[in-house]
C-alpha positions, -999 to +999 in steps of 0.1 A: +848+613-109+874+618-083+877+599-052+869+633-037+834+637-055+829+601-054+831+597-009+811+630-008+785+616-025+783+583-007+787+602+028+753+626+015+732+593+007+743+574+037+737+603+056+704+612+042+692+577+040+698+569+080+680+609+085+646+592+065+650+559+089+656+581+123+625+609+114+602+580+100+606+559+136+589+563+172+601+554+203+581+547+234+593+548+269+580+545+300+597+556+335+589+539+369+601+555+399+588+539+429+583+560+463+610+556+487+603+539+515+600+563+551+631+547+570+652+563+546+646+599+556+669+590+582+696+594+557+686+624+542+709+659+550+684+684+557+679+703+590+647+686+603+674+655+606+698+675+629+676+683+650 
């Protein structure tokens, strides 16, 4: 085999090999975003603020 050959063939069973690991794997996540508090609407750029 060429070098060629012999690279593409590693690449395709590297690449397939990490596909199997990523599809066969969860990931869990969770997201807290707590409320802001009210003396920041102070800050806020709306029109009730201008006013």
């Amino acid at each position: 085999m060429t070098l060629k050959k012999t690279t593409a063939k590693l690449v395709k069973i590297v690449a397939e090999k990490s596909l199997r690991r990523d599809a066969n794997s969860t990931t869990c996540t969770a997201i807290y975003q707590p409320k802001a508090p009210a003396s920041l609407s102070k800050f806020k750029k709306t029109d009730k603020s201008v006013k």
